[in-house]
C-alpha positions in Angstrom: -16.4 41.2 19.5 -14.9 37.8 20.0 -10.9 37.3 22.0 -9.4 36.4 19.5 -9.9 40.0 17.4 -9.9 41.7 20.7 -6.3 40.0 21.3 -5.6 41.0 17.5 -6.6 44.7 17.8 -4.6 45.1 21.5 -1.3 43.5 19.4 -2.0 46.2 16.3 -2.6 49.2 18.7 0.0 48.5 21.1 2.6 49.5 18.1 0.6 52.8 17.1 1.3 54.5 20.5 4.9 53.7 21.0 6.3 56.3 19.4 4.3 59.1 21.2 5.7 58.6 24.9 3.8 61.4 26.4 2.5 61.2 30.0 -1.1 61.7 28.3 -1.0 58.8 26.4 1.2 56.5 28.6 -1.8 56.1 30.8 -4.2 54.7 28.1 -2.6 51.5 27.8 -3.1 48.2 30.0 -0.2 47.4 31.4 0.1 44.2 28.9 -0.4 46.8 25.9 2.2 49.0 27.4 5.2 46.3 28.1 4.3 45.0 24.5 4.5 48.8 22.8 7.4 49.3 25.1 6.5 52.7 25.2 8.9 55.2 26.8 7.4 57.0 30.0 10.1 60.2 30.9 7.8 62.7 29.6 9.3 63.0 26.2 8.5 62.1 22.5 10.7 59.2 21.3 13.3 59.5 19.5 12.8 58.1 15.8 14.6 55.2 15.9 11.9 54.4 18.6 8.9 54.8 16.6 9.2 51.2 15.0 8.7 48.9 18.7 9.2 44.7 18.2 5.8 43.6 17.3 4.4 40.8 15.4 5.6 41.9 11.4 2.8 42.5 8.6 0.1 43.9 10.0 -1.9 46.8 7.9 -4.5 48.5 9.1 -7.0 49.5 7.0 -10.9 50.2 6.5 -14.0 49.9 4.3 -16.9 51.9 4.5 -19.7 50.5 3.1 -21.5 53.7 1.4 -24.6 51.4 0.5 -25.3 51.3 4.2 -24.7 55.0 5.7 -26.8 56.1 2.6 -29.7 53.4 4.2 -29.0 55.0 7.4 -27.2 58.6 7.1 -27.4 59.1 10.8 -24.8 56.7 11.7 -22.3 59.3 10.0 -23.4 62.0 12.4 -22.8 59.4 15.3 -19.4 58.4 14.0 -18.3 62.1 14.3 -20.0 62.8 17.2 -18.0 59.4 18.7 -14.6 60.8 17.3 -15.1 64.2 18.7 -15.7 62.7 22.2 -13.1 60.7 22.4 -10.8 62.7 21.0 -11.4 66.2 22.3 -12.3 67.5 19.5 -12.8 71.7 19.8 -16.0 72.8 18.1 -15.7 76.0 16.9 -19.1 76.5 16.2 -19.1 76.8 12.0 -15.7 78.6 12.0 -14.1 77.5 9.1 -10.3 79.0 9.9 -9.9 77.2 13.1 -12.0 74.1 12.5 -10.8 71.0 13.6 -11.4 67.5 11.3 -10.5 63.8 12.3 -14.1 62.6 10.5 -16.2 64.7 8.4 -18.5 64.5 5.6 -18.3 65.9 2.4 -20.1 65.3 -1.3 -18.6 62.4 -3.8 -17.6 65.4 -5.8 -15.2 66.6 -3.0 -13.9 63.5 -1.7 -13.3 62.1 -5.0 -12.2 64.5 -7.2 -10.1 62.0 -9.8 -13.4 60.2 -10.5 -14.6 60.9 -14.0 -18.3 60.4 -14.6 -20.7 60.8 -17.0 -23.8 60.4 -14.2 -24.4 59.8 -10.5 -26.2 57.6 -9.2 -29.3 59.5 -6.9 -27.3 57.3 -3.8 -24.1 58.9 -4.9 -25.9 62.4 -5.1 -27.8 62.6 -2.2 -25.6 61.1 0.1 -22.3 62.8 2.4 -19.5 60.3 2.2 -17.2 60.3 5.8 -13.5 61.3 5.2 -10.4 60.7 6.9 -6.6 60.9 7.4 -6.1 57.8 4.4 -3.1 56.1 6.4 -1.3 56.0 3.2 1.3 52.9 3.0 3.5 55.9 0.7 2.5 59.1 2.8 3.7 62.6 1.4 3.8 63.7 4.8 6.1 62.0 6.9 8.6 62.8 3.5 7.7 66.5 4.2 8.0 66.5 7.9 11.2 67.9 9.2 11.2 66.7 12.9 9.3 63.6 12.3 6.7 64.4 14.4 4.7 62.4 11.8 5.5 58.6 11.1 4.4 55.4 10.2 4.0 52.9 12.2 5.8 50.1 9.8 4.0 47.2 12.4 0.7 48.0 11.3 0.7 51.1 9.0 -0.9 53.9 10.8 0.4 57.4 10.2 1.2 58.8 13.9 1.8 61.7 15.2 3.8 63.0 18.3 2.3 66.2 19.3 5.4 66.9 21.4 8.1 67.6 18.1 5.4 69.3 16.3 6.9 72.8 15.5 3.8 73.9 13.6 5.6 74.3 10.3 2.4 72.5 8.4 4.8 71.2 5.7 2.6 67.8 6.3 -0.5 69.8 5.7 0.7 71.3 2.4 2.1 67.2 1.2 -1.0 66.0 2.2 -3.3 65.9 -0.6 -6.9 64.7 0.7 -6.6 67.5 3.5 -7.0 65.1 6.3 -4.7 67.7 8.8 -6.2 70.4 11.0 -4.1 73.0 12.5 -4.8 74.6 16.1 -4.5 78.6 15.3 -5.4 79.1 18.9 -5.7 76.9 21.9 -8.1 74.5 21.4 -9.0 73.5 25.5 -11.8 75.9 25.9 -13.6 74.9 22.7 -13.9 71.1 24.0 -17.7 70.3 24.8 -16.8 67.4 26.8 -14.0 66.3 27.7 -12.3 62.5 28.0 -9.8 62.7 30.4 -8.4 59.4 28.8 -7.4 61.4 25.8 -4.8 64.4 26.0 -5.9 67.9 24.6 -3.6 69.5 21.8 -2.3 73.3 22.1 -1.7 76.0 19.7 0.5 75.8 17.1 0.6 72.0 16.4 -0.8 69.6 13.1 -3.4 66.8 13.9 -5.7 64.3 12.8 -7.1 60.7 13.0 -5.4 58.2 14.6 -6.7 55.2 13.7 -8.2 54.8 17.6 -4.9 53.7 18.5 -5.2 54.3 21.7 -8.4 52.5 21.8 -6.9 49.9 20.0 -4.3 48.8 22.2 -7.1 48.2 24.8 -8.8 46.1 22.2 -11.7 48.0 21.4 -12.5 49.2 17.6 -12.1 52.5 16.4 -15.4 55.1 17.7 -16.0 55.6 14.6 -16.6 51.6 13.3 -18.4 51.0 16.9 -20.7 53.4 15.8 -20.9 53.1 12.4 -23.1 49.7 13.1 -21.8 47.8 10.5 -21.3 50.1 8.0 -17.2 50.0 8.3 -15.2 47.2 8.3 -12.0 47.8 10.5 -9.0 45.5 10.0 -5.9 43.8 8.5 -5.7 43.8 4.8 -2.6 41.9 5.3 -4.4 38.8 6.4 -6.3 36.8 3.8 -8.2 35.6 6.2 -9.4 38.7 8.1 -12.9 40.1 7.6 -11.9 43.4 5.6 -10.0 41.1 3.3 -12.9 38.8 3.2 -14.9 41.8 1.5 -12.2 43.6 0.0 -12.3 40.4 -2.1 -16.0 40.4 -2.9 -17.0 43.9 -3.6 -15.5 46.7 -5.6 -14.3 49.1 -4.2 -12.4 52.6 -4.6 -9.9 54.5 -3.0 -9.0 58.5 -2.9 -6.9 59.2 -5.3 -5.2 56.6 -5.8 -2.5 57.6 -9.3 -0.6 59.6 -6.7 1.0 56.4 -5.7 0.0 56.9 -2.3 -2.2 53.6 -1.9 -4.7 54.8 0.5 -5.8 52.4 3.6 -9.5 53.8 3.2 -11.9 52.3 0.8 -15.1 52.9 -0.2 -17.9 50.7 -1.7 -20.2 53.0 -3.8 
């Protein structure tokens, strides 16, 4: 990765953690990252009127994922959730559907695209899982639905946050969301952690989460896990910059989106 996106992804992921102001996260940022995020440090969430810091204006993050390649190599999906579930503390739960926890998964082009009508599928499109996400909607239903505003977005750069600290578990962002990208913790989550990065805080009962865009990585100016392990096979960026890579191929392939009639206008796209 050259400076000059390294410099670009510190800038875009300095504004994704200023909102959350716990002692967990404060300590994942540089001290450049930090000062520019100006991220509050008492041991409290911010209040909402600090979830917008003064950052450079139009950034939107957004990704590609290149379904022509993970069906080449379907083994880089499995390392892109293995990489998200490290890094993030991920409980595994060991097949139990009720408490499951989801930032990446896979699931059938049936399942993840359910708006698609078709008359036949291509054996690509059949036999391969497709890797779903929170869709860091530029219109997201659930920061509408959220009654503390525990869940925001990030106008800088377009990431849907979260602040685990005024989540009151009511899961009104679960019910708005409509690709399902929002696990709840039923029960403490700790002991469920295979191995854990003490760079990233664990979650407790009773509170909503779900992918984060690597903020926290990002204001360090490293990719998301799941794009460093991916290989190739997701292009991470801004969409707001005609001259950035993800624009570059937005412009030259075709690609689809989840949904995309709810008015939404996801930030994840998908060449089939």
């Amino acid at each position: 990765m050259d400076n000059q996106r390294r410099k670009f992804l510190k800038i875009a992921g300095a504004s994704a953690l200023a909102g959350i102001g716990a002692p967990t996260l404060v300590k994942l940022t540089a001290g450049d990252a930090l000062a520019a995020a100006k991220a509050p440090a008492d041991g409290h969430g911010a209040a909402a009127k600090d979830h917008g810091p003064e950052v450079p204006a139009g950034i939107r993050l957004a990704m590609v994922i290149d379904m022509r390649v993970i069906a080449a190599k379907p083994h880089l999906l499995d390392k892109a959730i293995t990489a998200c579930n490290e890094v993030h503390n991920i409980p595994d739960f060991g097949g139990d559907r009720k408490n499951e926890i989801k930032w990446l998964w896979k699931a059938s082009f049936e399942a993840v695209l359910t708006d698609k009508s078709y008359t036949r599928l291509s054996k690509m499109v059949q036999n391969t899982d497709f890797p779903v996400l929170c869709n860091h909607c530029e219109n997201p239903p659930c920061v509408r639905a959220c009654p503390t505003k525990a869940t925001f977005k990030l106008e800088k750069n377009g990431i849907v946050a979260m602040d685990y600290h005024r989540c009151i578990g009511c899961r009104f962002c679960m019910a708005a969301c409509p690709y399902g990208a929002r696990s709840f913790n039923w029960q403490d989550p700790r002991p469920f952690v295979k191995k854990y990065n003490n760079d990233f805080p664990t979650r407790m009962r009773g509170v909503v989460e779900k992918c984060n865009f690597c903020s926290e990585r990002l204001a360090l100016g490293q990719e998301p896990a799941c794009v460093e392990a991916c290989e190739g096979a997701i292009t991470f960026g801004d969409i707001n910059d005609p001259h950035s890579e993800i624009s570059k191929v937005l412009d030259k392939e075709f690609t689809i989106q989840r949904k995309p009639t709810l008015g939404t206008n996801p930030s994840v796209f998908y060449i089939v």
